[in-house]
C-alpha positions as CSV (number, residue, x, y, z in Angstrom):
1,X,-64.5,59.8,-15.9
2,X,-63.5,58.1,-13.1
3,X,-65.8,55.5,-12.6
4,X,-68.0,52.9,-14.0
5,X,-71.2,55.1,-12.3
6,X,-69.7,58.1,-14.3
7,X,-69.7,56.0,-17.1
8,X,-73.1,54.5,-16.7
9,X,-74.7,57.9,-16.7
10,X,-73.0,59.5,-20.1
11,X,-74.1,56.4,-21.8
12,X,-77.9,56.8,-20.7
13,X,-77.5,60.3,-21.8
14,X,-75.5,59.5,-25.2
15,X,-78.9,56.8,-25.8
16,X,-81.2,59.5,-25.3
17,X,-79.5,61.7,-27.3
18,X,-78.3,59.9,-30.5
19,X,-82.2,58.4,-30.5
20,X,-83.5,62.5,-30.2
21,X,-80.9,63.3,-32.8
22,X,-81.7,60.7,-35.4
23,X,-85.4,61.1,-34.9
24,X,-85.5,65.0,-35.1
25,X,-83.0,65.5,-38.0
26,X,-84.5,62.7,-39.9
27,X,-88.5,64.2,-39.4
28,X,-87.3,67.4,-40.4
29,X,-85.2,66.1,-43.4
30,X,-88.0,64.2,-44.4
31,X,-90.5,67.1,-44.6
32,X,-87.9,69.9,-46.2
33,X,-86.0,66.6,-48.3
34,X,-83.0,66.1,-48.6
35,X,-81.4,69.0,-51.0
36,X,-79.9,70.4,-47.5
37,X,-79.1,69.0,-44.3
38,X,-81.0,71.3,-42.5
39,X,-82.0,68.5,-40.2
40,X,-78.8,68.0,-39.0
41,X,-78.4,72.0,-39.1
42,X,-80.9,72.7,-36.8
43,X,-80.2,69.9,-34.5
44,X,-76.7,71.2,-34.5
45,X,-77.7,75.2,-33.5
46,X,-80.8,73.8,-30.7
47,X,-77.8,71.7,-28.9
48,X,-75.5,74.1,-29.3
49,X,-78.4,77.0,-27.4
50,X,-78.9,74.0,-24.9
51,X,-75.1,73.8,-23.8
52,X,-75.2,77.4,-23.4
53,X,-77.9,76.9,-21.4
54,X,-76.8,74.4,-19.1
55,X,-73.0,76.0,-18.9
56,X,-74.8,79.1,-17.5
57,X,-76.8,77.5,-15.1
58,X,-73.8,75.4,-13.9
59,X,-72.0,78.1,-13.8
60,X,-74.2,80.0,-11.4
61,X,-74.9,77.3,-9.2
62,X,-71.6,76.3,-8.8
63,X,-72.2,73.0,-10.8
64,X,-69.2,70.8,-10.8
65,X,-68.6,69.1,-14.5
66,X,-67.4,65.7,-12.9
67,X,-71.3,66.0,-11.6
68,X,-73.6,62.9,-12.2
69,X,-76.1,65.3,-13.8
70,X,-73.3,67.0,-16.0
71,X,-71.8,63.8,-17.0
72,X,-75.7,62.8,-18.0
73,X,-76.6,65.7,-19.4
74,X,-74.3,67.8,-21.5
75,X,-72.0,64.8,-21.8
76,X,-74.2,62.3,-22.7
77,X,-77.5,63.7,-24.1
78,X,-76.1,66.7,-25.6
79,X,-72.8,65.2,-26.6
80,X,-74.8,62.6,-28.5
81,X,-77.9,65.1,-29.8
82,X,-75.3,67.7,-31.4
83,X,-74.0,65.9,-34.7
84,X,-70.7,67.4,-35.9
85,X,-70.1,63.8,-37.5
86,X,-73.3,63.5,-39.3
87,X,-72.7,67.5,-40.2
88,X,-68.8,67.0,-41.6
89,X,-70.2,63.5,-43.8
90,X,-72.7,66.0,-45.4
91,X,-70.7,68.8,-45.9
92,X,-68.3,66.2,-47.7
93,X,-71.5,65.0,-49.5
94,X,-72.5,68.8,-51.0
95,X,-69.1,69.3,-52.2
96,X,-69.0,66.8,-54.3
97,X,-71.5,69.0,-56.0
98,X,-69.7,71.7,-55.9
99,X,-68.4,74.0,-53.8
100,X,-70.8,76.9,-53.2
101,X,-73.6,74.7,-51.1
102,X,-70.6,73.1,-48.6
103,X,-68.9,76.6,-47.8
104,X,-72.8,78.1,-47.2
105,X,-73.7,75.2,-45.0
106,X,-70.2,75.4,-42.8
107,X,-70.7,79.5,-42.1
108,X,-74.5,79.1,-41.4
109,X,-73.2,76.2,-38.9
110,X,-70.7,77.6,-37.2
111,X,-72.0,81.1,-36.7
112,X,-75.3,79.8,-36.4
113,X,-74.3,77.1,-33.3
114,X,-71.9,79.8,-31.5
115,X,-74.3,82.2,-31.7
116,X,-76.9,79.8,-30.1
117,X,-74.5,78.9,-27.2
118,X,-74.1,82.8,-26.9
119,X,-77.7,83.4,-26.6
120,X,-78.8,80.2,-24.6
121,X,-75.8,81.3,-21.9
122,X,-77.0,85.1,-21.6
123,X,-80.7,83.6,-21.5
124,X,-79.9,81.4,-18.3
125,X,-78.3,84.2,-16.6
126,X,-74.9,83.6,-17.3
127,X,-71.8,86.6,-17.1
């Protein structure tokens, strides 16, 4: 960032974010419980299809990444919506259960979340 502006918007975006993150993961925790973090899961695999999303389109309208609308977007919203944090403190939290439920809920994640920025780039068009 080179700027206080640049700044200014990836904190707007990182409010709007971590506020859709926390109330989405927590509504959806709340009405599976809380045996599995699919909250944070599914929060986790939507960002990840909305950065493939918004790379494609950048990328086929030659949308800088220094851009104001970038910097709010994808570094602030999504940066702050996906929850890799929130994801390794639970996985920490299963395997102190055991091991099976941690080593399920990383593979779902990560195959689950590169898949969806596979899908959401080839859905906007992109190469």
């Amino acid at each position: 960032m080179e700027s206080l502006t640049d700044a200014f918007w990836v904190a707007l975006g990182a409010a709007i974010g971590g506020a859709a993150r926390a109330y989405l993961s927590g509504l959806i925790g709340r009405h599976f419980g809380d045996g599995f973090p699919i909250g944070t899961l599914l929060v986790n695999v939507s960002g990840a299809l909305a950065i493939g999303l918004a790379s494609a389109y950048a990328r086929r309208h030659a949308f800088p990444a220094d851009s104001a609308a970038w910097l709010f977007s994808v570094t602030g919203v999504l940066g702050s919506y996906t929850t890799v944090s929130s994801f390794s403190l639970q996985t920490v939290a299963l395997a102190q259960r055991g091991v099976r439920r941690p080593l399920f809920y990383i593979t779902l994640s990560v195959i689950a979340c590169i898949a969806a920025v596979a899908i959401g780039y080839a859905l906007a068009g992109g190469a």
